[in-house]
Steps between C-alpha positions, in 0.01 A plus 500: 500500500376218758185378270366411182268777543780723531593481153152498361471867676839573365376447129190719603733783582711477210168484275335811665859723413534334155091632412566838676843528307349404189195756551785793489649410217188406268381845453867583391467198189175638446649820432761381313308260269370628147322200365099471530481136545790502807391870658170269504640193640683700791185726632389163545798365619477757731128440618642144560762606767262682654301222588804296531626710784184501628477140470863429693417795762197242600699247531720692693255548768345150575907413555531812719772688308426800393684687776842425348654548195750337257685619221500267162868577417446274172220754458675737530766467259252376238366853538784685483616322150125552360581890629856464301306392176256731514779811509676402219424651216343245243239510209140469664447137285813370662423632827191359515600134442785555740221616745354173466802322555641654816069496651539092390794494758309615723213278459710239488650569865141548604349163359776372684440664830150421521571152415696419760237716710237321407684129552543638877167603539386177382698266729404694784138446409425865457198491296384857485861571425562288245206638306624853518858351358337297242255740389783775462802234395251448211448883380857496498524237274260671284682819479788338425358295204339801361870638486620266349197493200538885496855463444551174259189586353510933455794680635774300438419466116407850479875593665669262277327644204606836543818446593 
């Protein structure tokens, strides 16, 4: 990497893999979820990467990038534990507050990737791109605090009760 720019379009490239990765693996949690209230929250979790991926493919083309491809490896592994969780063999309250866990990790990693995206963009005075970052580091945020209400609020009671 010779310029700033460099690592902006970096961050763009690990972005588009971690919303393509995380498309794969949604309809598995779906699948794997029992409660209403979190089967609810993830169609539109779902609906949210969508646009998300949308969103980052966007940017991808105003920086020219779309041609090449990157592998998140952080990604990566993150999906392979939420894969790990989902096999084992737990009651369906338990599972689905560890479901919201191990998605919160991944939230997490992506609040932080489009962060640091987003403080790129914005140095290099990328205005159309640092909309698209905002706009989506923001739904992010969102999904991630309705997680956390779902949970502290719903799931994690109802697990605890039961068990």
């Amino acid at each position: 990497m010779k310029h700033f720019t460099h690592l902006l379009e970096y961050q763009v490239k690990d972005l588009l893999d971690i919303e393509l990765q995380l498309l794969q693996i949604l309809p598995k949690i779906i699948f794997c979820a029992k409660d209403k209230y979190l089967l609810k929250l993830l169609h539109l979790h779902l609906q949210e990467t969508t646009i998300q991926s949308i969103k980052i493919g966007q940017v991808g083309q105003v920086l020219e990038i779309l041609h090449t491809t990157q592998t998140s490896e952080v990604m990566t592994s993150l999906i392979k534990q939420i894969t790990l969780f989902l096999n084992k063999d737990i009651k369906s309250e338990l599972k689905d507050a560890g479901i919201i866990a191990e998605l919160q990790k991944i939230e997490y990693y992506k609040i932080a990737c489009y962060d640091t995206a987003l403080s790129y963009a914005k140095e290099l005075k990328l205005t159309s791109i640092t909309s698209h970052l905002n706009d989506t580091l923001n739904q992010v945020y969102e999904i991630n605090e309705s997680l956390t209400d779902l949970a502290e609020n719903h799931m994690n009671k109802k697990a605890a009760n039961k068990y």
